[in-house]
C-alpha positions in Angstrom: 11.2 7.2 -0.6 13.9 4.9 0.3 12.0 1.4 1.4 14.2 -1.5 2.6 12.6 -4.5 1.1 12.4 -6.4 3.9 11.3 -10.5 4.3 9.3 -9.6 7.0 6.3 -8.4 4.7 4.8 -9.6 0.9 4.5 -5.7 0.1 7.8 -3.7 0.3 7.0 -1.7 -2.5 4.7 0.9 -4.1 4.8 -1.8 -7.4 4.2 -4.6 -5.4 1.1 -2.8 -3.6 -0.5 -1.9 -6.8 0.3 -5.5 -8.2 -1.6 -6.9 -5.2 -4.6 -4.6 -6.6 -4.6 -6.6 -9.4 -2.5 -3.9 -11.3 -3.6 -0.1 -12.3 -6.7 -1.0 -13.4 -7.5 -3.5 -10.0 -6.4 -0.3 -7.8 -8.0 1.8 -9.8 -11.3 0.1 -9.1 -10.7 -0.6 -5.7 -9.9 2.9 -5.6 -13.1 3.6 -6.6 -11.2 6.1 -9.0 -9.3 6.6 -12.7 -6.1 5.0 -13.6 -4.7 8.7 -13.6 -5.1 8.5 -10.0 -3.1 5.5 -9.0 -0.5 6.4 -12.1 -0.6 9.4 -9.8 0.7 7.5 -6.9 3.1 6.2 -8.9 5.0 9.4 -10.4 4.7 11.1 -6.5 6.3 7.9 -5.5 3.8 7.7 -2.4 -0.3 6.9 -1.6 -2.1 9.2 -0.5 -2.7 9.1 3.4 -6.2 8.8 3.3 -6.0 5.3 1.6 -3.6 3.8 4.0 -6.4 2.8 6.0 -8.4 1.3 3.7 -5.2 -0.5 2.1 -4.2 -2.2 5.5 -7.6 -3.6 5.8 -7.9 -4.9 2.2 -5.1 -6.4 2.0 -5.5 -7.8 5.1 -8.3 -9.6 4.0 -5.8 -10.5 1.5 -3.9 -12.0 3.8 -1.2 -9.9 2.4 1.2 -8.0 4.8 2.7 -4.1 3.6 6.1 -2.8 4.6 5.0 -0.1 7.1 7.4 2.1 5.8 5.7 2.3 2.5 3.0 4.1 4.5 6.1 6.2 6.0 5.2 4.5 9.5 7.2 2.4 11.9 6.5 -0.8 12.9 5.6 0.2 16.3 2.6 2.5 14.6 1.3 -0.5 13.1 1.7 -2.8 16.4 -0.6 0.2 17.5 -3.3 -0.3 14.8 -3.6 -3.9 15.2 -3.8 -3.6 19.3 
């Protein structure tokens, strides 16, 4: 996945995103899973659509802001979600 880091948003990355989960261990827990998991994110190069969701949210209450095309969406698909 080719991501263009982009001002706009504090998460550009999949790094970043798991740093903002306090790390493997912080996503792993938020998770609610092993450290296997998220290093599993990691080597796929991708999360897992069924925790895009939940990551939005959380790091919305955050008050943290992720690159929608981390999440392979556009920024029109995430106007959507917050109408």
């Amino acid at each position: 996945m080719n991501i263009i880091d982009d001002m706009r948003y504090d998460i550009n990355t999949l790094d970043e995103l798991i740093g903002a989960l306090d790390g493997p261990s912080g996503a792993a827990n938020w998770a609610a899973s092993g450290e296997s998991a998220i290093c599993n994110w990691k080597s796929r190069g991708y999360v897992p659509p069924s925790r895009h969701l939940r990551l939005l949210i959380e790091m919305k209450r955050r008050g943290r802001s992720i690159n929608p095309e981390l999440f392979d969406m556009t920024p029109e698909d995430f106007d959507l979600l917050r109408a």
